[in-house]
N, C-alpha and C positions, 0 to 999 in steps of 0.2 A: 504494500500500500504506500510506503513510502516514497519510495521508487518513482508509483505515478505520481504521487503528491510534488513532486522533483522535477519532472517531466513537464504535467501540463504549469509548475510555475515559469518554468525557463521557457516553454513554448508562450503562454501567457506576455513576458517580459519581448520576446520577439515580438509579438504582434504591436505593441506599445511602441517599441520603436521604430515597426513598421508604422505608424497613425502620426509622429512623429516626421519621418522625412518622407516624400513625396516619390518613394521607389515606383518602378515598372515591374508587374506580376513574377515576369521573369528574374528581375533582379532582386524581388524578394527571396525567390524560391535559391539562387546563388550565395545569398547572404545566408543564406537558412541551412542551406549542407554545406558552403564552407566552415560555419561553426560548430556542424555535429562532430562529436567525441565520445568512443569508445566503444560500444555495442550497438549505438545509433549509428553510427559512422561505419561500420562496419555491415549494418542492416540496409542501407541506404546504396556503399554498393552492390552487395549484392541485390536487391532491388533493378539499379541499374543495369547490372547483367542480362537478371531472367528475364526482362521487361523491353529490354534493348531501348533503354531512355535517356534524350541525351539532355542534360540539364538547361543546356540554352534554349531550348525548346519548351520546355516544362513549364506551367503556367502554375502561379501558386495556392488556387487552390485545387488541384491535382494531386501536388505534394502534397497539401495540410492533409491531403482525404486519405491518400496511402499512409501519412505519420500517422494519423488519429487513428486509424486500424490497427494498427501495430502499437501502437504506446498507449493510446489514449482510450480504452476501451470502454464500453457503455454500460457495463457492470460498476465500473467507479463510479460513473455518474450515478448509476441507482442507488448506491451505497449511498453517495453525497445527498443524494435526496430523502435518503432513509436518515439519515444524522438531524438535517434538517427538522424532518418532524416528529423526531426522536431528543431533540435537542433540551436538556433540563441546565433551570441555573445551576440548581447542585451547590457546591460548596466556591464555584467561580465568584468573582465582582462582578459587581453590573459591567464593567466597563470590558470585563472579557466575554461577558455572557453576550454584550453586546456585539465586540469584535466577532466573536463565533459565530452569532446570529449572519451580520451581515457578511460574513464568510460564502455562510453555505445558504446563504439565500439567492445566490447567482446559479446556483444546479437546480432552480426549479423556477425557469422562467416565467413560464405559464402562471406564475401568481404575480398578477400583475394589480390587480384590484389592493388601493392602498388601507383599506377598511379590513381584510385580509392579514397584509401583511403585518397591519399593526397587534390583531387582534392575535395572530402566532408570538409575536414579539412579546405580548403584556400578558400571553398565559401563564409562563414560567414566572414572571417577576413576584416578589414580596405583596400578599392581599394590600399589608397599604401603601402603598405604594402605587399598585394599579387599583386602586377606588381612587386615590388622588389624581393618575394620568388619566383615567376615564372619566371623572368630573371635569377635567376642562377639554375632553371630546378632543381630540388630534386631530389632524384633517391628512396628516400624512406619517408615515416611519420615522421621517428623518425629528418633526415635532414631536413624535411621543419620546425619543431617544431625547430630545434633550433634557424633556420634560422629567423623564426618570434621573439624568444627572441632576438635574436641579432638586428633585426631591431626595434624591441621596447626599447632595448638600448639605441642605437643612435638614438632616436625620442626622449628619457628622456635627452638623451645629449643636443640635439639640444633645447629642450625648455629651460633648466637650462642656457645655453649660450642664448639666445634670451633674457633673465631676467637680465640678470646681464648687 
C-alpha cells in the first residue's frame, strides 16, 4: 500500500508541474519517462519493447492510461474510498482529522453536493462541537472546517481559564 501511496504522490506532483509550464502532450509524456526510476523504468521499457512505442510519438495521456494500469490500480482507489467513509476522529486532533478528511475526500469524487460533504465531515467531530457548527448552518466544507477550528479555540480558551 505504501508503494502506491509513493506512486500516485510523485505521479500527483508530475501532473502539478505539468499545470504549471505550458508543455506539449508529447513533451509531457518525455518528461514523465525520462524521470522514471527503478522498476518503473524498467516496466516502461519493456512496455516499449512488446508494444513497439516510440516515445516521441506517444501522447500523454496514453502513457498516464498504461502507468495507471500498472501502478495505479483501482483497488487503491476502493480502499481510498472505503477509508473515507470509514474515517473516525478516534484519538486524532481536529486538525488531523481534518487533514485526513480532506485527504481522502479526492477518491470519491462523485460527492460533490456540499451539504454532503459537510454532513460526513461533522459526523465524526465532538457532539458539541457539531450542535455549535450546525447552529450557525455552513453553506460549505471549507466554512464548517473553520468553524470547528474556531470552536476548538474557545474550548482551548475555556480550559486555560478553568486552570488558572
Amino acid at each position: 500500500m505504501k508503494k502506491t501511496q509513493d506512486v500516485e504522490a510523485w505521479f500527483l506532483g508530475m501532473n502539478k508541474l505539468f499545470r504549471l509550464h505550458d508543455y506539449s502532450e508529447n513533451m509531457k509524456t518525455r518528461i514523465i519517462t525520462f524521470s522514471l526510476k527503478g522498476k518503473a523504468h524498467i516496466f516502461w521499457e519493456y512496455v516499449k519493447k512488446m508494444r513497439d512505442i516510440y516515445e516521441e510519438e506517444l501522447t500523454w495521456s496514453e502513457f498516464e492510461s498504461l502507468f495507471r494500469k500498472k501502478y495505479l490500480l483501482k483497488r487503491y482507489y476502493h480502499e481510498r474510498e472505503k477509508y473515507f467513509y470509514e474515517l473516525k476522529i478516534g484519538s486524532m486532533t481536529n486538525e488531523e482529522y481534518t487533514s485526513r478528511f480532506l485527504e481522502l475526500l479526492r477518491y470519491v469524487p462523485y460527492l460533490k453536493d456540499e451539504k454532503a460533504k459537510i454532513q460526513r465531515f461533522m459526523s465524526e467531530l465532538p457532539i458539541s462541537f457539531k450542535d455549535r457548527i450546525e447552529f450557525d448552518e455552513p453553506r460549505s466544507l471549507e466554512e464548517a472546517i473553520q468553524k470547528l477550528k474556531h470552536c476548538y479555540e474557545k474550548s482551548k480558551h475555556r480550559s486555560k481559564t478553568k486552570l488558572n
